[in-house]
C-alpha positions as CSV (number, residue, x, y, z in Angstrom):
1,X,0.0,0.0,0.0
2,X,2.6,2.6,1.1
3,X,4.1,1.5,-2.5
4,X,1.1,2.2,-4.5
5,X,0.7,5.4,-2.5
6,X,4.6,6.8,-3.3
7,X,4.0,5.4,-7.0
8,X,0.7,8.1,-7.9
9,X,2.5,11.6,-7.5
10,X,5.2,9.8,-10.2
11,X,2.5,8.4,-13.0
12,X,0.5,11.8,-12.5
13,X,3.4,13.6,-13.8
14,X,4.1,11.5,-16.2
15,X,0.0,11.5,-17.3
16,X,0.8,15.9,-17.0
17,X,4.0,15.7,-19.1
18,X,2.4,13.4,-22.0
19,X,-1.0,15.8,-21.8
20,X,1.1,18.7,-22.3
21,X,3.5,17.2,-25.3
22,X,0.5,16.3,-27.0
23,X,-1.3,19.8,-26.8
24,X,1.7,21.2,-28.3
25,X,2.1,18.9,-31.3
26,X,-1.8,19.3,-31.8
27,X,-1.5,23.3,-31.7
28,X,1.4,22.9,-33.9
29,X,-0.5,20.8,-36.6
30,X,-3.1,23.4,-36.5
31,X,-0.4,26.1,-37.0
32,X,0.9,24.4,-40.0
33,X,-2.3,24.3,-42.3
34,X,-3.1,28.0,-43.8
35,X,-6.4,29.8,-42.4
36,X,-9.0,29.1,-44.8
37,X,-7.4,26.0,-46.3
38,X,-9.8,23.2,-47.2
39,X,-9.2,20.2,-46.2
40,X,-9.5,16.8,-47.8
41,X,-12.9,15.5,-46.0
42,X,-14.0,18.9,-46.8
43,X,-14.4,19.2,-50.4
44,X,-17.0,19.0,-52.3
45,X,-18.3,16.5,-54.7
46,X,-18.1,18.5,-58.5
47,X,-20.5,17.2,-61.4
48,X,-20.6,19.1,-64.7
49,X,-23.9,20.7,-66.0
50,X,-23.9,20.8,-69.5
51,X,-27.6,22.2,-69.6
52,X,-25.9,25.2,-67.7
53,X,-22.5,25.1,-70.1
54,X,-21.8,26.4,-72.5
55,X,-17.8,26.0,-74.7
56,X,-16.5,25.9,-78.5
57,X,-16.0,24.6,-80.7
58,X,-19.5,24.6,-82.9
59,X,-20.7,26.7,-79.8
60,X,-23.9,27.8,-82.0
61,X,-26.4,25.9,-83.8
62,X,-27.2,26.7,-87.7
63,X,-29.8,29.1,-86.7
64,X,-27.8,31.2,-84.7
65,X,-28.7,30.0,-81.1
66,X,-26.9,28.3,-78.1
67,X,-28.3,25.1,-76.8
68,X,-29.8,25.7,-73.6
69,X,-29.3,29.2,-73.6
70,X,-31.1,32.4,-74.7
71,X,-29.3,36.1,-76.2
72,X,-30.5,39.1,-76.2
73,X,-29.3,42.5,-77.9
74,X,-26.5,43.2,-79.8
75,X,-24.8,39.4,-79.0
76,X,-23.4,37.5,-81.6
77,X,-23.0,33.5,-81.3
78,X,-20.2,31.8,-83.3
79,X,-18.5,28.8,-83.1
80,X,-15.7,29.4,-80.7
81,X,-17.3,32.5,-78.6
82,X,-20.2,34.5,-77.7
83,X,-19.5,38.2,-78.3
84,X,-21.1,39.8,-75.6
85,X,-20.9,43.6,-77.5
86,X,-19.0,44.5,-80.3
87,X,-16.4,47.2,-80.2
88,X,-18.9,50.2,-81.3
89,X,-20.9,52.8,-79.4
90,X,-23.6,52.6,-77.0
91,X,-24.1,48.5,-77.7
92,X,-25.5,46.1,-74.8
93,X,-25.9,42.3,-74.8
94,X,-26.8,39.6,-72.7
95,X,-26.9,35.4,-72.4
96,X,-29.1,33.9,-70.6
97,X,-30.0,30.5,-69.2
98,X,-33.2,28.6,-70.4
99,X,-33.9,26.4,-67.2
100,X,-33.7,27.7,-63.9
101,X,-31.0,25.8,-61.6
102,X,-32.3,23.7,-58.9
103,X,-28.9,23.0,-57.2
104,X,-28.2,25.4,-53.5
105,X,-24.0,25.3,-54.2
106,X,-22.8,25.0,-57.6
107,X,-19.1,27.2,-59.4
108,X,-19.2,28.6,-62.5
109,X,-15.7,28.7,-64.6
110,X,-15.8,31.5,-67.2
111,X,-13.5,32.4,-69.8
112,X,-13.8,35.9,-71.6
113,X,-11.7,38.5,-73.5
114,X,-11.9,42.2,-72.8
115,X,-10.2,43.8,-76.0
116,X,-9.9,46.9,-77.5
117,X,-7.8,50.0,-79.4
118,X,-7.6,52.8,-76.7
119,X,-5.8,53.0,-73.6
120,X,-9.5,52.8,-71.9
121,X,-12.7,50.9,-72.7
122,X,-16.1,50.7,-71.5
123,X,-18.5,49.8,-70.1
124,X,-17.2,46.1,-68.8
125,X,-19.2,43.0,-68.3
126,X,-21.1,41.6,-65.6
127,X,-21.6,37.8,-64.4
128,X,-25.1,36.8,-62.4
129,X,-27.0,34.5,-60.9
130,X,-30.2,36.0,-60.2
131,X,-34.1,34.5,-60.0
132,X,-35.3,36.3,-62.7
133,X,-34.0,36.7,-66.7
134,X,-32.4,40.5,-66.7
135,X,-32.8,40.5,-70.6
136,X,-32.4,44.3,-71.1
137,X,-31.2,47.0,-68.6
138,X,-28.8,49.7,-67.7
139,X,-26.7,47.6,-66.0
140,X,-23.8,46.3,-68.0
141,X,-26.6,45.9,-70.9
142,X,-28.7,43.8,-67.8
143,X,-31.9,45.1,-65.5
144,X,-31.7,46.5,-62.2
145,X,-32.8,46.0,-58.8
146,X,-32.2,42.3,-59.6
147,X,-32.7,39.6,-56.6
148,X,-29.5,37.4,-56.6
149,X,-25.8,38.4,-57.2
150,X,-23.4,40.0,-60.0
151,X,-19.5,39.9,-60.3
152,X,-19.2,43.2,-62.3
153,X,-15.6,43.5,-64.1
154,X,-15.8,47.3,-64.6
155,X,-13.4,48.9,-66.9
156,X,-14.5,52.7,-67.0
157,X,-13.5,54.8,-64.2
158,X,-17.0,56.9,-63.4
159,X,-16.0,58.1,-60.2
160,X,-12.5,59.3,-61.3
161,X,-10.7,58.1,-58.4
162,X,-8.4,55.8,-60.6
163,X,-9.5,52.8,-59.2
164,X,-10.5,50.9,-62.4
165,X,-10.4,48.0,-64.1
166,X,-11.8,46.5,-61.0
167,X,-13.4,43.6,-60.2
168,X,-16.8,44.4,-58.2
169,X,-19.4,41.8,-56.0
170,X,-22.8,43.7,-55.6
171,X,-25.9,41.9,-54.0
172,X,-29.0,42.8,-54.6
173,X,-32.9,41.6,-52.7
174,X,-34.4,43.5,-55.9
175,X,-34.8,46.7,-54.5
176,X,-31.4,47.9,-54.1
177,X,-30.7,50.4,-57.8
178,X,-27.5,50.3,-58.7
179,X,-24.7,53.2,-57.8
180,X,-23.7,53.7,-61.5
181,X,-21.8,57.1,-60.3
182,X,-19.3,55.6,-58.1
183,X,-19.3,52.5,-59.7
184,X,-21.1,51.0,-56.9
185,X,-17.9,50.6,-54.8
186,X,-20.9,52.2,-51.8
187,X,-22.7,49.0,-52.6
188,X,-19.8,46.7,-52.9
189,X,-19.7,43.4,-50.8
190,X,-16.2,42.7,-51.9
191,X,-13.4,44.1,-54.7
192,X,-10.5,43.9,-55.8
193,X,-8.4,45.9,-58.4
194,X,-7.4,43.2,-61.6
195,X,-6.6,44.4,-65.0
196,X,-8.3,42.5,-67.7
197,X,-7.9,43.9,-71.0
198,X,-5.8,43.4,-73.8
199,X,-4.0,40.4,-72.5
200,X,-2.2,37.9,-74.7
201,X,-4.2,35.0,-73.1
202,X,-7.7,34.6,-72.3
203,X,-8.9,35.5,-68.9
204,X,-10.3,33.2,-66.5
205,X,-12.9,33.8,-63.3
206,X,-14.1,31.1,-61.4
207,X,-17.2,32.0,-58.9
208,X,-17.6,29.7,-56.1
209,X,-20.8,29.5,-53.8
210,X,-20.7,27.1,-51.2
211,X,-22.0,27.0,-47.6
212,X,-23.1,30.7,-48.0
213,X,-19.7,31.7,-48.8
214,X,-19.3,33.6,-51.9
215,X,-15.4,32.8,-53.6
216,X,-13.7,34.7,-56.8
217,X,-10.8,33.8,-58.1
218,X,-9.4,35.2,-61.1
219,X,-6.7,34.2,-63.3
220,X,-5.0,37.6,-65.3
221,X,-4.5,35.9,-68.5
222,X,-0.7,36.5,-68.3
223,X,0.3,32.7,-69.3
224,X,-1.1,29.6,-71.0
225,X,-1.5,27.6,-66.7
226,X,-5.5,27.5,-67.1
227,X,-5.4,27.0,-62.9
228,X,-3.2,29.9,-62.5
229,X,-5.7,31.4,-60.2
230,X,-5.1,34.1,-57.5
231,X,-8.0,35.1,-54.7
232,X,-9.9,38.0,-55.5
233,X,-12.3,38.3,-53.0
234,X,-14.3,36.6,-50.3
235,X,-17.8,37.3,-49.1
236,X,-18.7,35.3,-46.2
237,X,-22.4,34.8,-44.7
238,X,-24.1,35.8,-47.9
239,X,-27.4,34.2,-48.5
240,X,-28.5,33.6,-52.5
241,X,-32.1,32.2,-54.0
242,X,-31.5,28.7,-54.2
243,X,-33.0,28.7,-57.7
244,X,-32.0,30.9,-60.4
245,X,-30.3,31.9,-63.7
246,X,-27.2,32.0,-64.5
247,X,-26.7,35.2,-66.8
248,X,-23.8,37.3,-68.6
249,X,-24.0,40.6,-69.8
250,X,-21.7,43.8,-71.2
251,X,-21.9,46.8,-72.5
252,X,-20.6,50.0,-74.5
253,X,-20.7,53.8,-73.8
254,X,-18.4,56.2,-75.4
255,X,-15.8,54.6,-75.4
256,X,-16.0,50.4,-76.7
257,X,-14.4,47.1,-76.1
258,X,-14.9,43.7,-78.0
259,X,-16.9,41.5,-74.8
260,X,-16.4,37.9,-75.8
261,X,-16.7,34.9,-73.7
262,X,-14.9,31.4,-75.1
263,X,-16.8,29.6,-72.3
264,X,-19.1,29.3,-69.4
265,X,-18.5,26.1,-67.3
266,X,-21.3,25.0,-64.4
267,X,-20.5,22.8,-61.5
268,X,-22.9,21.4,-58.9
269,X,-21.7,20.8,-55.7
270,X,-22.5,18.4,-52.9
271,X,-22.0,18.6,-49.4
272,X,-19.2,15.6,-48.3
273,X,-21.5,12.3,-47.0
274,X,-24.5,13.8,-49.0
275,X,-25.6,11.7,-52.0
276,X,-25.4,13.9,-54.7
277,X,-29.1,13.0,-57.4
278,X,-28.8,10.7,-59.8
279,X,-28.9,12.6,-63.8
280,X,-32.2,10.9,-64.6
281,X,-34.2,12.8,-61.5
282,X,-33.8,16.3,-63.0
283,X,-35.4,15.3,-66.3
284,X,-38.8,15.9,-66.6
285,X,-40.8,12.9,-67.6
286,X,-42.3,14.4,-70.6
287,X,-39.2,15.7,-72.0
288,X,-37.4,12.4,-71.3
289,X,-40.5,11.0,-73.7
290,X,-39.8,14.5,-75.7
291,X,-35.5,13.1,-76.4
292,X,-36.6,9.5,-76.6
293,X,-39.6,10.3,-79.8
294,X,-37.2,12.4,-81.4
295,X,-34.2,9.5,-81.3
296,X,-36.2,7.1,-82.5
297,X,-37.2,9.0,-85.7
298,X,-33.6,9.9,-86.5
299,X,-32.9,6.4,-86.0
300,X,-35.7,5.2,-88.9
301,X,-34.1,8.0,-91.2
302,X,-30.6,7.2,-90.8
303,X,-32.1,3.6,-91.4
304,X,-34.2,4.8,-94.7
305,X,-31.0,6.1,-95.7
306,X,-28.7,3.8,-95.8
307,X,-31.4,1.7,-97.7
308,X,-31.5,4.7,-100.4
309,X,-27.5,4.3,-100.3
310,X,-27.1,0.5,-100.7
311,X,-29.6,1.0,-104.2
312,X,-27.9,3.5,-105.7
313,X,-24.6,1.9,-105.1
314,X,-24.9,-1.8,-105.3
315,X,-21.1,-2.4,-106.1
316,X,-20.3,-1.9,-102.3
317,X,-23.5,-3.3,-100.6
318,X,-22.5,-5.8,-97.7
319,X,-19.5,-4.0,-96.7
320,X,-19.3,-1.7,-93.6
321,X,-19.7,1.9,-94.1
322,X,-16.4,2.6,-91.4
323,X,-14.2,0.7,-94.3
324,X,-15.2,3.6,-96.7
325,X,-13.7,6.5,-94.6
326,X,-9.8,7.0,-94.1
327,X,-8.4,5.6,-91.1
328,X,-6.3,8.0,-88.9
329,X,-3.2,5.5,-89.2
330,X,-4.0,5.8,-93.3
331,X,-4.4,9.5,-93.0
332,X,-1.1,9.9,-90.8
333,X,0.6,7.3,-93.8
334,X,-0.9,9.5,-96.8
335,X,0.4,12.8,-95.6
336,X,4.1,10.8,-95.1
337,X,3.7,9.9,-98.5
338,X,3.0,13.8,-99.7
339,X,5.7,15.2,-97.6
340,X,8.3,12.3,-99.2
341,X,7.1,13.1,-102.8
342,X,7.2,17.0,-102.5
343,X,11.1,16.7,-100.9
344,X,11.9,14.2,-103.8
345,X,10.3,16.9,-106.4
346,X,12.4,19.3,-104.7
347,X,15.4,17.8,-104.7
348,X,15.2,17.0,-108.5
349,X,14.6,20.4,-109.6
350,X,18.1,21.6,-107.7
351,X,19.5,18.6,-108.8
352,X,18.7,19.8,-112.4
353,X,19.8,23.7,-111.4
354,X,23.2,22.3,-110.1
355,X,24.0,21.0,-113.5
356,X,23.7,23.6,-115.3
357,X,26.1,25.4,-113.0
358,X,28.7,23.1,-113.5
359,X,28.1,22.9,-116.8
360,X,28.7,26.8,-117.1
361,X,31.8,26.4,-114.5
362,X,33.3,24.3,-117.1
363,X,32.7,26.2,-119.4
364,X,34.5,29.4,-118.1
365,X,37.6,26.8,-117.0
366,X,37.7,25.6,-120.3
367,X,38.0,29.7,-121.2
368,X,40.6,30.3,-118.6
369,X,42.7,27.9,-120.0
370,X,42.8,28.8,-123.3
371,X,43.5,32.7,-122.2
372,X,46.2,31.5,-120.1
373,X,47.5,29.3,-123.0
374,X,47.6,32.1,-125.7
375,X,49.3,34.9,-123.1
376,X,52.3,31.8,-122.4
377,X,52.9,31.8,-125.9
378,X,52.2,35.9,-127.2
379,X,53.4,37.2,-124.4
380,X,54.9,40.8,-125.3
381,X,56.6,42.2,-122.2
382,X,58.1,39.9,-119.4
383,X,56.1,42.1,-116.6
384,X,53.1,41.7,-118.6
385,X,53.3,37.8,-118.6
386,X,53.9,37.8,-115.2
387,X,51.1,40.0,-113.7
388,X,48.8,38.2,-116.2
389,X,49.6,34.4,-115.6
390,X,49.2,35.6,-111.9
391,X,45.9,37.1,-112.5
392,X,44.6,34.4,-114.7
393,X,46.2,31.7,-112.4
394,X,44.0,33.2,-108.8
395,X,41.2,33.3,-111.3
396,X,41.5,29.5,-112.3
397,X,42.0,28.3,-108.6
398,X,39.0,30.2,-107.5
399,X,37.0,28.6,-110.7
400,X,38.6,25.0,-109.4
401,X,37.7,25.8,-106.2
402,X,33.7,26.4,-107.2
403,X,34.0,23.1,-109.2
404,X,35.2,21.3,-106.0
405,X,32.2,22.7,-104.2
406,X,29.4,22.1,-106.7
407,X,30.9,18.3,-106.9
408,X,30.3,18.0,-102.9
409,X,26.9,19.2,-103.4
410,X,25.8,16.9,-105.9
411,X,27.4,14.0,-103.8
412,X,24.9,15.1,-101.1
413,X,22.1,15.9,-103.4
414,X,22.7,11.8,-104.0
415,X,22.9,10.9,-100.5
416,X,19.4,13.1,-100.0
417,X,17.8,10.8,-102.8
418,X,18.7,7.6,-101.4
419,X,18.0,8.8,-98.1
420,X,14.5,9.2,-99.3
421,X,14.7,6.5,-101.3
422,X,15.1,4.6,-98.6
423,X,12.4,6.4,-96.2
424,X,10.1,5.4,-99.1
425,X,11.0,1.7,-99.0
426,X,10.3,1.2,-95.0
427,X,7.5,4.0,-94.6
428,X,5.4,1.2,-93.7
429,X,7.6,-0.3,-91.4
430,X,8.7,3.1,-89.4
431,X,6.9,4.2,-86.5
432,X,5.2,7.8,-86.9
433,X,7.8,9.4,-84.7
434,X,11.0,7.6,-86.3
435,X,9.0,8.8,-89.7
436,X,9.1,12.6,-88.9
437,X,12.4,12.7,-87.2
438,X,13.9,11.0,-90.8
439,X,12.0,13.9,-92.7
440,X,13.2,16.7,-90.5
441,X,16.4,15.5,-91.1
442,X,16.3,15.7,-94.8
443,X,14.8,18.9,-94.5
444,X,17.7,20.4,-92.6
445,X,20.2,18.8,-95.4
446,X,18.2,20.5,-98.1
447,X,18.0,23.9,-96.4
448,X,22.2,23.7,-96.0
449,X,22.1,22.7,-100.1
450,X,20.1,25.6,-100.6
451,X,21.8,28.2,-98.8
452,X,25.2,26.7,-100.7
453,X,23.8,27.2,-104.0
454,X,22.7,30.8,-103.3
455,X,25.4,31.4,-102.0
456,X,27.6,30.3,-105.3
457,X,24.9,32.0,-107.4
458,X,25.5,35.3,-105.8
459,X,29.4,34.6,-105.8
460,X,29.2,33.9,-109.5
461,X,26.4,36.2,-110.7
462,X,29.0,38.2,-113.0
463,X,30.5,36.5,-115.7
464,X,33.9,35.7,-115.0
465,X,34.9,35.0,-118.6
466,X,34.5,38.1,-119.5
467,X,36.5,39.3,-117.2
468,X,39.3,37.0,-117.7
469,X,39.5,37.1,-121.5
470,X,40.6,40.9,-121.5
471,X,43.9,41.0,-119.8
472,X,44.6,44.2,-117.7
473,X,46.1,46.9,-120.2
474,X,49.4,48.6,-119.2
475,X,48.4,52.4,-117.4
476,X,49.4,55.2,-119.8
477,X,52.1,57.0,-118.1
478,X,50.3,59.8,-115.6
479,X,51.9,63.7,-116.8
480,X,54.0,64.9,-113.9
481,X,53.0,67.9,-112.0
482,X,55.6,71.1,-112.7
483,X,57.2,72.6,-109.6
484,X,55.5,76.1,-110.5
485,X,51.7,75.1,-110.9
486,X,52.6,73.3,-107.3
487,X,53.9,76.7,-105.3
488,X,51.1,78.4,-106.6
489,X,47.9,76.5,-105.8
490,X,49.7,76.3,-102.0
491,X,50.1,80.3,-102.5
492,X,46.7,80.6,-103.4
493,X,45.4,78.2,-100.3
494,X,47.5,80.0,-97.7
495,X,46.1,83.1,-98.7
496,X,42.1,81.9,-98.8
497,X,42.9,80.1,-94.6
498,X,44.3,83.3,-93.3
499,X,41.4,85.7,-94.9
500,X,39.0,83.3,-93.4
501,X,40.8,83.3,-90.5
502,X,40.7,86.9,-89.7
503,X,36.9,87.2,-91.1
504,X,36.4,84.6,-88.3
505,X,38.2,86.5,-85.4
506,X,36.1,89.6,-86.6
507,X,32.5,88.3,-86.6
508,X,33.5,86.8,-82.6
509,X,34.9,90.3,-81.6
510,X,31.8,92.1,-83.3
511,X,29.7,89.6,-81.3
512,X,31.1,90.3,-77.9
513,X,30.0,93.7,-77.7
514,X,26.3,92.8,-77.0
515,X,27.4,91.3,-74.3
């Protein structure tokens, strides 16, 4: 007993000392992770919404319109991008979604360009999620006193405090009417000051609600990283409609900027543990029955035609329709093919040009001879006969020299053609990459073959025959100046220095007396 007794103050200090090591490692794992910082259990479960969505290419339909969405105004749908506004006066423009959305967290991804001539633009363009369609307005081409939320990226500076291009978060119950003279900064739930115009790539936003907390991130546009994305602002405790429509909107005053968006990408999100409904809930019986009639008649027509197609071409009946197109392997084959039969057509036509230069270089060697051979034999004047054969001589190494280097070529203009000859023989057998790394290489040899024959061409582009033939004629004898012409043109100088001279020393002493 008196053992047990002494034993107790000992294990409670060693129960204090492990409590306390423990607190501290737990406070110093708490330290460690960033305030704010999600952590694993606490993300969210993501599912695309394509009836929300919208992304190129063949964004629009043939008659103008985006599936699932509505425009309004001045908007023009293409293929890769919705312009908001063009780049004139006083436009406005809007996109809106057809169906309401039924989800209470959800992120929207949106990639736009802001682009225009001047040093400033206007108006800007505005992102919303509100419960009702704002189809026309004076805000950012959208309606006012709206019931939801809008991410305004203002460019014009209304206030004149300097504080544009911003990036603005304005909430709205629909009764609130927008503070267009101070750029609603006095209404402003959150902003932060982002330039977004005129950048070389496209700018990205990504608006995050989720547990009533309001996240935008932006990404400036200033590389290709698409998740280069930097906090912009944060509105905490905000409540939003859990149904609504998504919406974006732009406009022009006096000044203009192209508004186009490449893409609008819609996330649902679900809470961790929560089963997130199934694809098939959210559609509507009747349209479900709607898609399903519809498939079903394409079906019998794509059926009726291919019976049309197998009468009017009997010779191929039987045989699958995917034999008819061109593989990608085949297409990848053909296109070696082309590249190997332009480089061989290209190779014979220097090939051709390369013999008529040596032909011609013979030619003037053949000339060079001769001239050397008649000066050996008529040769007047010993100096004469000696400057000449020198002459003559550094012209016929320089013309043996050319020779020399026109022979090389051609020797590599044959090496090129069984090069490809060979290519030709195991295209089939190469792999694609071995393929294109064999072509580059004959491309660089024909691009060193061309910049040598240019440069011969240019070297030779005067006839050096006629150059050659002519030997260099003796001077005349220059007449020697006389000793009396001599003293007087230096007379006649010394005289002209010193009355220019004192003319000079007179117009400075004439000029000091204003002074």
């Amino acid at each position: 007993m008196a053992v047990s007794i002494a034993q107790r103050p000992a294990a409670n200090t060693r129960l204090l000392i492990l409590t306390f090591l423990t607190t501290l490692i737990f406070h110093h794992s708490l330290a460690d992770v960033p305030a704010g910082a999600p952590t694993t259990e606490e993300l969210p479960h993501r599912r695309f919404e394509y009836k929300y969505s919208f992304k190129g290419p063949h964004l629009s339909q043939k008659d103008g319109g985006i599936p699932f969405w509505i425009h309004t105004g001045n908007t023009i749908p293409s293929a890769d991008q919705v312009r908001i506004t063009p780049s004139l006066r006083s436009q406005k423009g809007s996109v809106w979604t057809k169906n309401k959305v039924n989800f209470e967290h959800w992120e929207a991804k949106v990639t736009f360009r802001v682009s225009g001539r001047g040093r400033m633009g206007a108006d800007g363009l505005a992102m919303w999620f509100t419960t009702e369609q704002g189809l026309d307005g004076p805000v950012y081409g959208a309606a006012d006193q709206w019931n939801g939320v809008g991410v305004f990226f203002d460019t014009f500076d209304n206030d004149g405090k300097k504080n544009n291009p911003a990036i603005v978060v304005v909430g709205n119950n629909g009764k609130l009417v927008y503070d267009h003279h101070n750029d609603g900064t006095t209404q402003a739930l959150g902003t932060c000051l982002r330039d977004f115009r005129n950048k070389p790539y496209p700018v990205r936003a990504k608006i995050t609600y989720y547990k009533k907390t309001l996240t935008v991130m932006f990404n400036a546009g200033f590389t290709p990283d698409k998740e280069d994305y930097e906090l912009c602002t944060k509105v905490d405790n905000m409540v939003l409609p859990t149904e609504g429509f998504f919406g974006v909107s732009a406009a022009t005053g006096g000044l203009a900027d192209d508004h186009d968006v490449l893409s609008f990408l819609t996330f649902s999100l679900t809470e961790p543990g929560q089963q997130p409904p199934p694809p098939e809930s959210e559609i509507p019986k009747e349209e479900k029955d709607k898609y399903q009639e519809e498939f079903q008649n394409f079906q019998q027509e794509l059926d009726k035609k291919k019976e049309e197609f197998q009468k009017e071409h009997p010779d191929i009946q039987g045989e699958p329709i995917e034999d008819i197109y061109e593989t990608v392997n085949d297409q990848e084959i053909r296109q070696v093919f082309e590249g190997q039969n332009r480089i061989h057509l290209e190779i014979k036509q220097l090939h051709r040009q390369l013999a008529m230069i040596l032909d011609e270089q013979r030619r003037y060697v053949s000339v060079i001879t001769d001239e050397v051979a008649k000066k050996g034999t008529n040769a007047e004047s010993g100096q004469l006969d000696t400057v000449g054969q020198q002459q003559l001589g550094s012209v016929l190494a320089t013309q043996q020299e050319v020779l020399k280097n026109l022979n090389e070529l051609r020797n590599s203009f044959y090496e090129s053609l069984k090069q490809i000859g060979s290519a030709q023989g195991n295209a089939g057998a190469l792999g694609t990459y071995e393929t294109i790394q064999h072509f580059n290489e004959i491309k660089e040899h024909l691009h060193t073959v061309k910049r040598d024959v240019e440069h011969l061409v240019q070297r030779n582009a005067q006839n050096p025959a006629e150059k050659t033939v002519k030997c260099p004629e003796v001077p005349p004898m220059p007449s020697c100046l006389s000793t009396v012409h001599f003293t007087i043109f230096i007379i006649v100088q010394s005289v002209l220095f010193f009355c220019y001279i004192m003319y000079k020393s007179q117009q400075e002493a004439a000029a000091k007396k204003f002074f």
